[in-house]
RODRENMI-646250 format. One record per residue: residue number from 1; residue in one letter; x, y, z of N, C-alpha, C in turn. Coordinates in Angstrom, 1 decimal. Layout:
# residues N
{i = NUM; aa = A; nxx = X; nyy = Y; nzz = Z; caxx = X; cayy = Y; cazz = Z; cxx = X; cyy = Y; czz = Z}
...
END
This chain:
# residues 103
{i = 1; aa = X; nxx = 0.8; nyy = -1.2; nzz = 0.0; caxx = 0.0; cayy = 0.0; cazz = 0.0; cxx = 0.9; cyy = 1.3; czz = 0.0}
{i = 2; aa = X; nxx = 0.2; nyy = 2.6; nzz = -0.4; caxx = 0.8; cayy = 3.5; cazz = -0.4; cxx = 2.0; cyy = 4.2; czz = 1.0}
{i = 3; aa = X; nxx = 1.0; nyy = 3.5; nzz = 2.3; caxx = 1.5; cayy = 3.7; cazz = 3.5; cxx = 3.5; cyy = 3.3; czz = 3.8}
{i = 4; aa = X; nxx = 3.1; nyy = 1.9; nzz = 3.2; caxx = 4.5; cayy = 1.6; cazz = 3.1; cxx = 5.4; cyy = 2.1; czz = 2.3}
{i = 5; aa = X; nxx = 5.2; nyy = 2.7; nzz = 1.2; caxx = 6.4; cayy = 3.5; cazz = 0.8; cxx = 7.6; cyy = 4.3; czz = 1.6}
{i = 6; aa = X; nxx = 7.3; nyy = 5.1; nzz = 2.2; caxx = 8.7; cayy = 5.4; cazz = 2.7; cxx = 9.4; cyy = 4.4; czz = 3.8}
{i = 7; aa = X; nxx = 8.8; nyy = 3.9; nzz = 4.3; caxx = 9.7; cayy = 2.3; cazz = 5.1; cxx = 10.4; cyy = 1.5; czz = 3.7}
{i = 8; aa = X; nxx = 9.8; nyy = 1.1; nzz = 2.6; caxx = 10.4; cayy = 0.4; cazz = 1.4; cxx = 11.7; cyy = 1.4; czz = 1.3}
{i = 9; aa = X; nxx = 11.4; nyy = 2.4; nzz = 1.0; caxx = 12.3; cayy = 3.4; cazz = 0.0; cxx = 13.6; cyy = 3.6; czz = 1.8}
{i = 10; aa = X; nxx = 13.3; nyy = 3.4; nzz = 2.8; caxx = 14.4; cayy = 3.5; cazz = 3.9; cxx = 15.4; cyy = 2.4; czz = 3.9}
{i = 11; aa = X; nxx = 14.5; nyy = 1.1; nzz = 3.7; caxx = 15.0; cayy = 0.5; cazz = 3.6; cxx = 16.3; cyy = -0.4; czz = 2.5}
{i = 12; aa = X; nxx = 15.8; nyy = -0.2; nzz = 1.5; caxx = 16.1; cayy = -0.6; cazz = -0.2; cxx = 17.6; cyy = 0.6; czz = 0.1}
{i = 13; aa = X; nxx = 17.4; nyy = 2.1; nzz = 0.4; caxx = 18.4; cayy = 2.9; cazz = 0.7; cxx = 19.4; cyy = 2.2; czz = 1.7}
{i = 14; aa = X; nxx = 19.3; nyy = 2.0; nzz = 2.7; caxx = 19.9; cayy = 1.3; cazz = 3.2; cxx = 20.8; cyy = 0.3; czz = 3.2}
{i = 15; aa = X; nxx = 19.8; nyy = -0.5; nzz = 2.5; caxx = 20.6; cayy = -1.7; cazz = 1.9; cxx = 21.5; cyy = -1.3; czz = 1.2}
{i = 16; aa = X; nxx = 21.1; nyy = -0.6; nzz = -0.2; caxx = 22.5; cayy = -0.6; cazz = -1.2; cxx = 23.3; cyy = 0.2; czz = -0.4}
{i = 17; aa = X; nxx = 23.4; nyy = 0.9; nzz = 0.0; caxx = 24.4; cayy = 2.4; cazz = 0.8; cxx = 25.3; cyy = 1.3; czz = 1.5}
{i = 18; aa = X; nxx = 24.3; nyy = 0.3; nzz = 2.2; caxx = 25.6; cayy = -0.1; cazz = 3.2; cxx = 26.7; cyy = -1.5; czz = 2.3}
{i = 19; aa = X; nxx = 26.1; nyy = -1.9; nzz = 1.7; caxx = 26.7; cayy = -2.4; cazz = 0.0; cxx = 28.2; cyy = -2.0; czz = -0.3}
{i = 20; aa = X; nxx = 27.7; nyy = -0.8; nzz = -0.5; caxx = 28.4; cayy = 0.1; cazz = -1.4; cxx = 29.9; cyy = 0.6; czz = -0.4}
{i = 21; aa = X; nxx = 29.6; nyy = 1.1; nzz = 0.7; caxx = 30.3; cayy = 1.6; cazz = 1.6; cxx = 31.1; cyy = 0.6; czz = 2.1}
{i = 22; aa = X; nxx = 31.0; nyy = -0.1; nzz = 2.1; caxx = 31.6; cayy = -1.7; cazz = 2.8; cxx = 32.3; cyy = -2.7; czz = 1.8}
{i = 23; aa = X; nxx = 31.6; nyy = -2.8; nzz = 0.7; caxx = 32.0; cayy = -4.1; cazz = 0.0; cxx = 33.0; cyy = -3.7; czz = -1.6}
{i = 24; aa = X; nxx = 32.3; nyy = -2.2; nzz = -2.1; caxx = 33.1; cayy = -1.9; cazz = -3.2; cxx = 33.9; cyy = -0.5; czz = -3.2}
{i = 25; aa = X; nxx = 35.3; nyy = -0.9; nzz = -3.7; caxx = 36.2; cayy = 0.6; cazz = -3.9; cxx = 35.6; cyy = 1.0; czz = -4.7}
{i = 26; aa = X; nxx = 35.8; nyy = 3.2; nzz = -4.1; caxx = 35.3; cayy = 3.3; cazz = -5.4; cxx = 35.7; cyy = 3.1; czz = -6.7}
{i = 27; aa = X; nxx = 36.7; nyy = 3.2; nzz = -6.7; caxx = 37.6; cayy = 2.7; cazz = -7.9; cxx = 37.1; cyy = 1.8; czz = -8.7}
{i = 28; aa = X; nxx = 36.7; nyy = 0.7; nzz = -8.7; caxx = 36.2; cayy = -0.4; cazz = -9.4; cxx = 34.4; cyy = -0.4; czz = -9.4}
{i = 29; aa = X; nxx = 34.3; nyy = 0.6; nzz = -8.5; caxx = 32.2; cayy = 1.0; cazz = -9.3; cxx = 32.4; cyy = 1.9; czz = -10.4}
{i = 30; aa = X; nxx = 33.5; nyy = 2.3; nzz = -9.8; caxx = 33.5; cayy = 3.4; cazz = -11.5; cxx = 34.0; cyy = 2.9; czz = -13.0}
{i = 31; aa = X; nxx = 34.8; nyy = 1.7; nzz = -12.7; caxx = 35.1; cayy = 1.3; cazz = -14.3; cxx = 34.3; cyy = 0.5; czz = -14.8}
{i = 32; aa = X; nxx = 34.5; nyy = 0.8; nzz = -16.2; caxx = 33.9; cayy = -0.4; cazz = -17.0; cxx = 34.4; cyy = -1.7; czz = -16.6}
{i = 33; aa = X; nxx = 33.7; nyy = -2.8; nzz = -17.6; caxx = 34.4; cayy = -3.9; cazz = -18.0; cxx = 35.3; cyy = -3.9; czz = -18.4}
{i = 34; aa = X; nxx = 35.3; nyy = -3.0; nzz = -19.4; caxx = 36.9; cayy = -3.1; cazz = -20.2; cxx = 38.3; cyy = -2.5; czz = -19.6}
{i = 35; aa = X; nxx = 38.1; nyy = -1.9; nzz = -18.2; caxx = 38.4; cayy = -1.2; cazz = -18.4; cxx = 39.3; cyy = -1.9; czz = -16.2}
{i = 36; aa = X; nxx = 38.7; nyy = -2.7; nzz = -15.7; caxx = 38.6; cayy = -3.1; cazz = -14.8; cxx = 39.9; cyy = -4.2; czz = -15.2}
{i = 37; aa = X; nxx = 40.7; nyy = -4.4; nzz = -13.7; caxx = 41.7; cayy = -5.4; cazz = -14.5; cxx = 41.2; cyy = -7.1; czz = -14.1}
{i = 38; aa = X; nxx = 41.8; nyy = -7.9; nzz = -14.9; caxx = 41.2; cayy = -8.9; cazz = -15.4; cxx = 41.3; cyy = -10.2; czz = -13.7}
{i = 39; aa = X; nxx = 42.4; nyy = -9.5; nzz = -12.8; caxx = 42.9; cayy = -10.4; cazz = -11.7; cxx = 41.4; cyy = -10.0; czz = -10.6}
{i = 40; aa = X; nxx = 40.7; nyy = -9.1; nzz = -11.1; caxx = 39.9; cayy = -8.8; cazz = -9.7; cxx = 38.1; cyy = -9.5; czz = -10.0}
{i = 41; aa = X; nxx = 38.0; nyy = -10.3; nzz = -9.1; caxx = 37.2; cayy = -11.5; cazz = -8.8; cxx = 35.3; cyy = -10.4; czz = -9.2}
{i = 42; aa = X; nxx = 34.3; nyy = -11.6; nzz = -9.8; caxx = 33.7; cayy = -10.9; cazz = -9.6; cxx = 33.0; cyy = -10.3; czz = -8.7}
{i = 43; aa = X; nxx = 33.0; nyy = -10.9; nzz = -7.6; caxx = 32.2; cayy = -10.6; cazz = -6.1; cxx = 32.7; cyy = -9.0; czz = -5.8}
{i = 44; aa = X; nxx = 33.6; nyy = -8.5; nzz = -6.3; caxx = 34.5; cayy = -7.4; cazz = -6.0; cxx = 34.1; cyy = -6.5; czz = -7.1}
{i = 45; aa = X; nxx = 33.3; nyy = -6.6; nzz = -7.9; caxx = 32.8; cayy = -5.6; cazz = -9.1; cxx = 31.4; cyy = -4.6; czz = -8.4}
{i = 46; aa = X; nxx = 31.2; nyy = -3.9; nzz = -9.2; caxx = 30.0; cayy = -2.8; cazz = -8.8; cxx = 28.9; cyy = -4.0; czz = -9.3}
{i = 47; aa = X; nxx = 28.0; nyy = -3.8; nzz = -7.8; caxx = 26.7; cayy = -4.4; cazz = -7.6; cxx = 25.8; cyy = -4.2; czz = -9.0}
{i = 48; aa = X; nxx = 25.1; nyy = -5.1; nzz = -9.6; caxx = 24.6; cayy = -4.6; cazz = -11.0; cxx = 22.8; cyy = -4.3; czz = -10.5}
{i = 49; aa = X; nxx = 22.3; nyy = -5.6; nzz = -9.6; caxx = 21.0; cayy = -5.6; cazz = -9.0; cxx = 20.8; cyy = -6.9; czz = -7.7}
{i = 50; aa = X; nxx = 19.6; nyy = -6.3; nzz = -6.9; caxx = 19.5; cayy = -7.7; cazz = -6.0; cxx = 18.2; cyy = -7.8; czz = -6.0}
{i = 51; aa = X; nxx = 17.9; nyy = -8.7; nzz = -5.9; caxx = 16.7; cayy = -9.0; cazz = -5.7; cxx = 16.3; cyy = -9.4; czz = -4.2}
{i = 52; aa = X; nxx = 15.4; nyy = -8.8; nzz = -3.3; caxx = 14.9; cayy = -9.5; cazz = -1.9; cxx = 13.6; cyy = -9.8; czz = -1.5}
{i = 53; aa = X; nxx = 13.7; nyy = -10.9; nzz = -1.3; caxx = 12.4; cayy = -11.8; cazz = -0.6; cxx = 11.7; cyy = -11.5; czz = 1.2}
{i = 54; aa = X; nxx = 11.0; nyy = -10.7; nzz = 0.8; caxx = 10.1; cayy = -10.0; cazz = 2.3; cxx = 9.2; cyy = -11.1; czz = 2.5}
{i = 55; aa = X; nxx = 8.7; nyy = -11.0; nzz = 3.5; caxx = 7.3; cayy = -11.7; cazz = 4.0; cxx = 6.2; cyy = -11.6; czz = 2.8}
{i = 56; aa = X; nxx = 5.6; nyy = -11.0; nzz = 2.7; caxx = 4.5; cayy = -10.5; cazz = 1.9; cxx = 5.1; cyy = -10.2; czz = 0.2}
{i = 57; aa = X; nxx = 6.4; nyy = -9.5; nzz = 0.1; caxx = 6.5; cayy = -8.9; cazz = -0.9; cxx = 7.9; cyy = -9.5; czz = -1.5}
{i = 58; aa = X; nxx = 8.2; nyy = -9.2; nzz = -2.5; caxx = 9.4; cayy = -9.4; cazz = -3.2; cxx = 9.9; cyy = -8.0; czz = -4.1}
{i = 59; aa = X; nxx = 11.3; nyy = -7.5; nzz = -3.8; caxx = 12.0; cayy = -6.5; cazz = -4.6; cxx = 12.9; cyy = -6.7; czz = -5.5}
{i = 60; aa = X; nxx = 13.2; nyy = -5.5; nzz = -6.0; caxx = 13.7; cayy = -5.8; cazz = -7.3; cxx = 14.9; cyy = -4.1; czz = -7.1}
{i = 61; aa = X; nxx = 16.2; nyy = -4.3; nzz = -7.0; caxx = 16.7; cayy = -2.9; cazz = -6.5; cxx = 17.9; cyy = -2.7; czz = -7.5}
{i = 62; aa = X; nxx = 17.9; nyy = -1.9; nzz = -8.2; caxx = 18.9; cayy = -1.7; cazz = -9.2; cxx = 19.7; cyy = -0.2; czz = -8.9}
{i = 63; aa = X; nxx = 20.9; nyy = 0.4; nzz = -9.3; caxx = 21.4; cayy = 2.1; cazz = -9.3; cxx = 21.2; cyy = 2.3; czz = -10.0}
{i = 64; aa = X; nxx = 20.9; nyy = 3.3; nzz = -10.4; caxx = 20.4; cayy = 4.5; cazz = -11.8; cxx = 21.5; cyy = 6.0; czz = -11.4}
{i = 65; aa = X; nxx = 22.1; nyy = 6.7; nzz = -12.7; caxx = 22.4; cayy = 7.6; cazz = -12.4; cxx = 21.8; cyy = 8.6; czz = -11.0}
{i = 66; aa = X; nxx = 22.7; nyy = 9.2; nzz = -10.1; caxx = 22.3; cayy = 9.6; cazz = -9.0; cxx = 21.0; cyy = 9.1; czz = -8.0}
{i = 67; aa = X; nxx = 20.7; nyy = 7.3; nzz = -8.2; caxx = 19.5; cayy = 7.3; cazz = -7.7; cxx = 19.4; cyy = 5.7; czz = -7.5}
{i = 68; aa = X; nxx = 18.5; nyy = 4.9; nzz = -6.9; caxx = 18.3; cayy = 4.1; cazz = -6.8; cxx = 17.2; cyy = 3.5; czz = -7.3}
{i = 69; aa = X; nxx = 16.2; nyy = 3.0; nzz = -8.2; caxx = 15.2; cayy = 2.3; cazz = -8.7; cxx = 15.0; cyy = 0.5; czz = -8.1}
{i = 70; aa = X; nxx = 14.0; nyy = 0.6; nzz = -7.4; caxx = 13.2; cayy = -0.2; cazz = -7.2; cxx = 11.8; cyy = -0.4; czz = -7.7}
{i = 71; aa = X; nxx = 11.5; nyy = -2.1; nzz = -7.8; caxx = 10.1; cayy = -2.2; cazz = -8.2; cxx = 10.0; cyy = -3.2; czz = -7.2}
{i = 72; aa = X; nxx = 8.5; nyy = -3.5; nzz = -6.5; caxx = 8.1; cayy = -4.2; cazz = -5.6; cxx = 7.1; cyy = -5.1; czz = -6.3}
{i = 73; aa = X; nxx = 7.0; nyy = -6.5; nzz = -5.8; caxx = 5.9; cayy = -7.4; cazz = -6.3; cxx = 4.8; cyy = -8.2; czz = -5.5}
{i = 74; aa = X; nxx = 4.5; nyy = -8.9; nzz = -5.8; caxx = 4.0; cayy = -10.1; cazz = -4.5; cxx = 5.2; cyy = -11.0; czz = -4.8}
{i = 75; aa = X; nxx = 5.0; nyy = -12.2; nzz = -3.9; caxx = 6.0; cayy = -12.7; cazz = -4.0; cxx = 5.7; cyy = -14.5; czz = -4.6}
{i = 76; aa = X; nxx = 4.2; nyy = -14.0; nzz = -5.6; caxx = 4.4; cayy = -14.9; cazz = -6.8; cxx = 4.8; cyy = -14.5; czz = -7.9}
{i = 77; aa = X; nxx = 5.6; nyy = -13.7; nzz = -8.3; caxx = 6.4; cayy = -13.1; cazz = -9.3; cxx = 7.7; cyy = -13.7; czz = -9.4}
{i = 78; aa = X; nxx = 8.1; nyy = -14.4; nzz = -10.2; caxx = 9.4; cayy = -15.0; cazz = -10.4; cxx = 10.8; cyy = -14.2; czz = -10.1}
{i = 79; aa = X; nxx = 11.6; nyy = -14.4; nzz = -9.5; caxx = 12.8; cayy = -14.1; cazz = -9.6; cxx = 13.1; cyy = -13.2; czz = -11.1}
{i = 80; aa = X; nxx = 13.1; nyy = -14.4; nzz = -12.0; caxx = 13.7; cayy = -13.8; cazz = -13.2; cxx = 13.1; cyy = -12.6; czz = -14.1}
{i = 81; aa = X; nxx = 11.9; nyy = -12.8; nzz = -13.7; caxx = 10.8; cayy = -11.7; cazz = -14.6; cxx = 11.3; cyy = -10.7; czz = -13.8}
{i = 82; aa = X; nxx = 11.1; nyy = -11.1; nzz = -12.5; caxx = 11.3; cayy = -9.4; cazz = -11.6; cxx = 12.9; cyy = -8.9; czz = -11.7}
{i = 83; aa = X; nxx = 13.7; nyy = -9.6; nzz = -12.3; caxx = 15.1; cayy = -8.9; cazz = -12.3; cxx = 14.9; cyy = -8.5; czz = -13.8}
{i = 84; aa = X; nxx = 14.6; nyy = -9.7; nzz = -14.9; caxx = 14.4; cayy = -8.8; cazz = -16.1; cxx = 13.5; cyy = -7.3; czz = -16.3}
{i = 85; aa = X; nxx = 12.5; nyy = -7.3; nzz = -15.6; caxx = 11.7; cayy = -6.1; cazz = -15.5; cxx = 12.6; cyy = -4.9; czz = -14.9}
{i = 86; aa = X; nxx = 13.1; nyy = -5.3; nzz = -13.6; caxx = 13.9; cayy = -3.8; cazz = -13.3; cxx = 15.5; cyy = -3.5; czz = -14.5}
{i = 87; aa = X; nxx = 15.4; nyy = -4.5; nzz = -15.1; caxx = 17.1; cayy = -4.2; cazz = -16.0; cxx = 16.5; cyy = -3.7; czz = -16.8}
{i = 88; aa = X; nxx = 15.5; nyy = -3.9; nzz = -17.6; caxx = 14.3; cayy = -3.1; cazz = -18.8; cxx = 14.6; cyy = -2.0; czz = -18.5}
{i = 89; aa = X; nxx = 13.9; nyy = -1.5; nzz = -17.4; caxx = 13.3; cayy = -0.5; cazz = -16.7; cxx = 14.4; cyy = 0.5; czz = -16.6}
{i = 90; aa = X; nxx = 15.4; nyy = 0.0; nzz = -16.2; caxx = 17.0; cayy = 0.7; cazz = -15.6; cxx = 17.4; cyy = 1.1; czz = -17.4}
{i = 91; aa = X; nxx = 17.9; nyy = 0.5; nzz = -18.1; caxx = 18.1; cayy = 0.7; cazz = -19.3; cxx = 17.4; cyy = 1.5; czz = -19.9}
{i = 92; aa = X; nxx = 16.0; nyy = 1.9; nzz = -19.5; caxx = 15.4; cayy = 3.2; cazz = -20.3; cxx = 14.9; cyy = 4.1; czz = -19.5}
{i = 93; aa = X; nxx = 15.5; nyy = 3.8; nzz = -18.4; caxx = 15.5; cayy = 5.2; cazz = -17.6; cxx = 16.6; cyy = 5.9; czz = -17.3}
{i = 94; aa = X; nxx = 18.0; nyy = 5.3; nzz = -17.8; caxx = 19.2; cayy = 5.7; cazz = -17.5; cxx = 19.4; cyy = 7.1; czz = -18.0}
{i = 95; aa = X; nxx = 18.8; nyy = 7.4; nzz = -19.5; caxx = 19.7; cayy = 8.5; cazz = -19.8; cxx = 19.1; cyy = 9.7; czz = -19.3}
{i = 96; aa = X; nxx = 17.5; nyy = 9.8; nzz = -19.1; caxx = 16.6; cayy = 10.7; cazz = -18.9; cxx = 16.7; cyy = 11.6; czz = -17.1}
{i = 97; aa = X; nxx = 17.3; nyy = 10.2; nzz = -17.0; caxx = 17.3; cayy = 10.5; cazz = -15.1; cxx = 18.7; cyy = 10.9; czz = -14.7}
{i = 98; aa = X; nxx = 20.0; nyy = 10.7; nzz = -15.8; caxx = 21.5; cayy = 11.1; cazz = -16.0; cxx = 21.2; cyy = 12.7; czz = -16.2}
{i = 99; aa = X; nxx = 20.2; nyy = 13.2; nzz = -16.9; caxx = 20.0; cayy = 14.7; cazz = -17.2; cxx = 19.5; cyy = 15.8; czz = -15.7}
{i = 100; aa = X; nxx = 19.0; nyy = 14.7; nzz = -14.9; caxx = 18.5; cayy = 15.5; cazz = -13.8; cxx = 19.7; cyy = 16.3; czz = -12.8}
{i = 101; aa = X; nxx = 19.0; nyy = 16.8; nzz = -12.4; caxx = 20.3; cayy = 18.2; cazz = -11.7; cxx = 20.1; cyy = 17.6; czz = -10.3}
{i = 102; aa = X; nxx = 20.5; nyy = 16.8; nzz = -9.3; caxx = 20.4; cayy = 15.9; cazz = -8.2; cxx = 21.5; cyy = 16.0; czz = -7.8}
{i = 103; aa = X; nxx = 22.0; nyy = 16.8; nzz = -6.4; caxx = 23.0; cayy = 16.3; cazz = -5.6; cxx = 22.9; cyy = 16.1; czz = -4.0}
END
């Protein structure tokens, strides 16, 4: 319900922030593939999406320039639909939401 939104969006924030802060230099969120050297494992690459299983609900949590994009489901929604839906989603929202003035 509408109620829950800012508990989701506290949360989902959370999670990747503490991700991020913990688990990857910045150094290696910032490069590409190509561009990343070949000795460094992938577990050690920038997070691409996760997916999490709540009680009731199932998420779908991707980065977007300056932002984070989530979509919520029930949690008869497949795994795979719900990660292909937020990579869709991420991919044609990237450039539009790169233009926004957010700091």
């Amino acid at each position: 319900s509408g109620s829950n939104q800012p508990l989701i969006a506290a949360i989902v924030s959370n999670i990747w922030n503490a991700y991020h802060t913990t688990s990857v230099p910045d150094t290696l969120a910032t490069q590409s593939d190509a561009e990343a050297d070949t000795d460094v494992t992938p577990a050690c690459t920038a997070l691409q999406c996760m997916v999490l299983d709540c009680e009731h609900k199932r998420m779908a949590i991707a980065g977007v320039p300056k932002m984070i994009l989530c979509i919520v489901s029930g949690t008869d929604v497949e795994h795979g639909l719900l990660k292909a839906k937020l990579l869709h989603l991420k991919r044609y929202l990237e450039e539009p939401l790169s233009r926004l003035d957010i700091d």
